[in-house]
FIMINU-567958 format. One record per atom (N, C-alpha, C): x, y, z; residue in three letters. Coordinates in pm, whole numbers, padded with zeros to 5 digits, always signed. Example, Ala and Ser with C-alpha at 12.3 -4.5 7.8 and 13.67 -1.06 7.14 Angstrom:
+01319-00569+00780ALA;+01230-00450+00780ALA;+01320-00330+00780ALA;+01285-00225+00708SER;+01367-00106+00714SER;+01290+00003+00787SER;
! end
This chain:
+02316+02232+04550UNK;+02195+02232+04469UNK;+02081+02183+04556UNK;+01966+02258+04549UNK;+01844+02255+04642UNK;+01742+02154+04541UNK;+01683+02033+04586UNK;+01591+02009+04520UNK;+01465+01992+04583UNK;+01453+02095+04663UNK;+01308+02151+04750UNK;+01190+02186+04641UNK;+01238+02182+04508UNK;+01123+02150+04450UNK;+01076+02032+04395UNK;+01089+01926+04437UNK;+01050+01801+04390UNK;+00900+01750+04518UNK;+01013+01854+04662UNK;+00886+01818+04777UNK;+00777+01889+04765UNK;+00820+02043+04692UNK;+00690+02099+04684UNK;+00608+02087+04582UNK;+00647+02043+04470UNK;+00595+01997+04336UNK;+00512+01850+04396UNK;+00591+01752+04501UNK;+00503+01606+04533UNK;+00367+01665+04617UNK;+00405+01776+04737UNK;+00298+01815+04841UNK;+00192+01939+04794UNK;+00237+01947+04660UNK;+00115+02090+04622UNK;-00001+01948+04491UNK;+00038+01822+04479UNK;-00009+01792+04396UNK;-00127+01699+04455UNK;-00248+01671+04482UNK;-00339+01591+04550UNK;-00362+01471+04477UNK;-00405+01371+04556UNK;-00402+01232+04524UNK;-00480+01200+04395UNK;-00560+01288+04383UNK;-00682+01279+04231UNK;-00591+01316+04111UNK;-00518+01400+04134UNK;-00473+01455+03999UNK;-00394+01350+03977UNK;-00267+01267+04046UNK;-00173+01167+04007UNK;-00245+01052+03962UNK;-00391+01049+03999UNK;-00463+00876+03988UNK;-00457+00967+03811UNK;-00540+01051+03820UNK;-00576+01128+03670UNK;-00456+01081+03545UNK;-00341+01135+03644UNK;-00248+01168+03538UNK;-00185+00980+03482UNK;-00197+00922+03607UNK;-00169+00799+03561UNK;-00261+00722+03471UNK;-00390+00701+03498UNK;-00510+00701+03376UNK;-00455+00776+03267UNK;-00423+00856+03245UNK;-00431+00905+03087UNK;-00311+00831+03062UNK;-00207+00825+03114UNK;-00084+00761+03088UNK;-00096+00641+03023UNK;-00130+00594+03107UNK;-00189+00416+03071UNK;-00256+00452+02968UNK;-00380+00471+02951UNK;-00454+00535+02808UNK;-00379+00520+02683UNK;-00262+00641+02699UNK;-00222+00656+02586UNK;-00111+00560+02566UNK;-00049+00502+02682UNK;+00050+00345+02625UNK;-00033+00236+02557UNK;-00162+00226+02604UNK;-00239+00084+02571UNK;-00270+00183+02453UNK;-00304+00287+02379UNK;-00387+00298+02233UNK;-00238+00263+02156UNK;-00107+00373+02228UNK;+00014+00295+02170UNK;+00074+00214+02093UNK;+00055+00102+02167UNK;+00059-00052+02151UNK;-00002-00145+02071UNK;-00182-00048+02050UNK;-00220-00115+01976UNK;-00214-00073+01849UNK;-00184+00048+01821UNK;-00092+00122+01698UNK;-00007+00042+01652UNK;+00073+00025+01730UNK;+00269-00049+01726UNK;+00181-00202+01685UNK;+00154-00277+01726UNK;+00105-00390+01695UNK;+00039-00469+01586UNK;-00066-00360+01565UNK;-00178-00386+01431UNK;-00064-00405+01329UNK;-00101-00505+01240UNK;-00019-00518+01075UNK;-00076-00430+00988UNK;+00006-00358+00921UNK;-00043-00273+00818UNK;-00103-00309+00720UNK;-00191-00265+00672UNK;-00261-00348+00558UNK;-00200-00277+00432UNK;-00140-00400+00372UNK;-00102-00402+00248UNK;-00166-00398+00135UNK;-00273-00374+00100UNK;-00370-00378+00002UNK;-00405-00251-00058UNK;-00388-00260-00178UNK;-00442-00115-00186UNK;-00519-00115-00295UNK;-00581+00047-00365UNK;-00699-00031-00481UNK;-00616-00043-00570UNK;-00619-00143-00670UNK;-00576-00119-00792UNK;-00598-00301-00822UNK;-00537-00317-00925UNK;-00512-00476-01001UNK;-00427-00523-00948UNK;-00521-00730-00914UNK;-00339-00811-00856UNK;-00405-00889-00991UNK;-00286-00975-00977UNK;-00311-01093-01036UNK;-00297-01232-00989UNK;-00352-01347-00964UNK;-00418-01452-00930UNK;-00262-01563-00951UNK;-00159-01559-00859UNK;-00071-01659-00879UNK;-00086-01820-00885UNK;-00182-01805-00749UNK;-00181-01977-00750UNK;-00310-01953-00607UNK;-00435-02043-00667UNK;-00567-02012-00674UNK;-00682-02119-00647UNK;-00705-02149-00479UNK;-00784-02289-00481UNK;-00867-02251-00396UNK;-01025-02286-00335UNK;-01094-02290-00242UNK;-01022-02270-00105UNK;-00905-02279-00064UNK;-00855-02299+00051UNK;-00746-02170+00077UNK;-00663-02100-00061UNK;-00586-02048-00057UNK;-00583-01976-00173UNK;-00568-01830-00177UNK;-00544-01775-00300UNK;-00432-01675-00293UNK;-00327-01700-00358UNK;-00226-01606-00318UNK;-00212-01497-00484UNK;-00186-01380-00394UNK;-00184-01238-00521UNK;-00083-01174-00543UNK;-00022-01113-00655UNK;+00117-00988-00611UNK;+00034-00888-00682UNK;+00004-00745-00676UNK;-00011-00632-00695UNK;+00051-00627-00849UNK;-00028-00571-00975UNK;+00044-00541-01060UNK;+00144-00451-00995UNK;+00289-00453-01076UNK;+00376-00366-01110UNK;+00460-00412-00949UNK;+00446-00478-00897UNK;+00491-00556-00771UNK;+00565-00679-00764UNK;+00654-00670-00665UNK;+00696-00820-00648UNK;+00647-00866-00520UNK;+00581-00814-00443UNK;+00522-00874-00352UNK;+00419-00981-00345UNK;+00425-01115-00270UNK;+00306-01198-00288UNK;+00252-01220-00141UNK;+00166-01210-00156UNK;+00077-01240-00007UNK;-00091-01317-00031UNK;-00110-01390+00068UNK;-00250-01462+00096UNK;-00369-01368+00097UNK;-00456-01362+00008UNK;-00551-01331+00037UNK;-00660-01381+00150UNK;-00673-01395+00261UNK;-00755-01449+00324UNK;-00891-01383+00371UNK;-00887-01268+00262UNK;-00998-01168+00319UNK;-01146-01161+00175UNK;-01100-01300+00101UNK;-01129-01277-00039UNK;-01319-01340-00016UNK;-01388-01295-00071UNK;-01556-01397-00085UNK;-01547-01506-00110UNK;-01612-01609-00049UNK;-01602-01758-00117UNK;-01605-01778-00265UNK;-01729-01691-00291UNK;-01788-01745-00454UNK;-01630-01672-00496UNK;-01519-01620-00504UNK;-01424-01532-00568UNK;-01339-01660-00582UNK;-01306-01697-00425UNK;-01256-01829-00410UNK;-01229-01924-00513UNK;-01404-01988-00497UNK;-01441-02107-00570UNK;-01440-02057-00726UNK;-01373-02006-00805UNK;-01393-01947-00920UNK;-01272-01910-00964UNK;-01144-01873-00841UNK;-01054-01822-00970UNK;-00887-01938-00935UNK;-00838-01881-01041UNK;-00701-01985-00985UNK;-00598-01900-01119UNK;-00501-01954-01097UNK;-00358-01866-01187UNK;-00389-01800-01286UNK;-00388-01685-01302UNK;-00402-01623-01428UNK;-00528-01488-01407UNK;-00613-01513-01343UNK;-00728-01414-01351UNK;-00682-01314-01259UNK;-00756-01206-01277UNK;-00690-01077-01294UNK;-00826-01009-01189UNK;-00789-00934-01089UNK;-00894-00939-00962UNK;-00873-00762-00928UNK;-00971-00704-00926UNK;-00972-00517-00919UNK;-01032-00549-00762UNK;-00891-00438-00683UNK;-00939-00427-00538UNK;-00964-00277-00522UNK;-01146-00241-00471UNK;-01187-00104-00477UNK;-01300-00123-00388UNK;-01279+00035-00291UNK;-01348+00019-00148UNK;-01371-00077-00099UNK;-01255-00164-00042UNK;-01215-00262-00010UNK;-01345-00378-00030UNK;-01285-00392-00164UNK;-01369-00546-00214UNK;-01277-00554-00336UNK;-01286-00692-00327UNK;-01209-00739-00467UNK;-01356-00786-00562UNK;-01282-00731-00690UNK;-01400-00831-00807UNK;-01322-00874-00882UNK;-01359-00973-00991UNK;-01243-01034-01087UNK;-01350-00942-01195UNK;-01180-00924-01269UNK;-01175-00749-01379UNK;-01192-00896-01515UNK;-01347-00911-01588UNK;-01338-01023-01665UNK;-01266-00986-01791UNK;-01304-00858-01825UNK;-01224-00840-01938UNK;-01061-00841-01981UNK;-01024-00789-01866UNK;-00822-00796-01797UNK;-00795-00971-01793UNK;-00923-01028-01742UNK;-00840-01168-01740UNK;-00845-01243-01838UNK;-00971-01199-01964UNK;-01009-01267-02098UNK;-00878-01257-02149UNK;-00783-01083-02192UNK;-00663-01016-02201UNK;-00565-01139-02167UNK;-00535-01150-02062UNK;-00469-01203-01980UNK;-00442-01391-02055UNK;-00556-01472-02061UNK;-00544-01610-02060UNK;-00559-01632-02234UNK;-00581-01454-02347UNK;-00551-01484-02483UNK;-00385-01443-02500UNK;-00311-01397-02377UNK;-00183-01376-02410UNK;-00140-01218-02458UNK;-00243-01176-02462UNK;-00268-00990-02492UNK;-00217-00911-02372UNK;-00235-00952-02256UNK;-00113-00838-02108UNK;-00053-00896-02080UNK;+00065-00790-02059UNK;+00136-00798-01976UNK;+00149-00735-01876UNK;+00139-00784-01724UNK;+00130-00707-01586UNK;+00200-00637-01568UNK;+00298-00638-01647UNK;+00453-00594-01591UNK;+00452-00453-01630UNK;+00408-00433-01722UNK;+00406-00292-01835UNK;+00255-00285-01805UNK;+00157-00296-01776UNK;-00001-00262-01808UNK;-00022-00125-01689UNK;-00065-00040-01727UNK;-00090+00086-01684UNK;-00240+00102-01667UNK;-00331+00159-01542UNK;-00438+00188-01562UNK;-00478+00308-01617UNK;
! end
């Protein structure tokens, strides 16, 4: 087996094109990586509800979810205002508290579990 084409494939190829080809290489490992890396954002629009709720920390689960996670992306004034029970609409990425869902909510009228938009 002849592998006289590896010499002529190395000596027909000039020093610009391999710098080239290695630049794009690299390129596309480093956009890669930062693909592979980034955390997915878990958020999506719809209703959470307000588990446990202080100036420092507000943690949410998604109606119809068992997932709980930190909001740390929330407005202060949202912050300083809500705590267990209030009921928060996430749309084009902003949260607002949904007042009427949480009035619902703290007279004992929803349930998250079953509530459908």
């Amino acid at each position: 087996m002849k592998l006289d084409f590896f010499k002529e494939l190395k000596n027909s190829l000039n020093n610009n094109e391999v710098k080239e080809f290695m630049q794009e290489l690299a390129d596309y490992m480093k956009d890669l990586k930062e693909k592979i890396s980034k955390p997915k954002d878990i958020r999506e629009e719809g209703l959470y509800y307000v588990l446990d709720g202080n100036p420092d920390k507000v943690y949410l689960t998604k109606f119809n979810s068992k997932k709980v996670f930190e909001a740390d992306d929330l407005p202060i004034e949202i912050k300083n205002s809500v705590s267990e029970g209030f009921i928060l609409r996430y749309k084009n990425g902003k949260y607002t508290v949904d007042e009427e869902l949480t009035e619902k909510n703290f007279e004992g009228l929803l349930n998250i579990d079953k509530y459908k938009e």
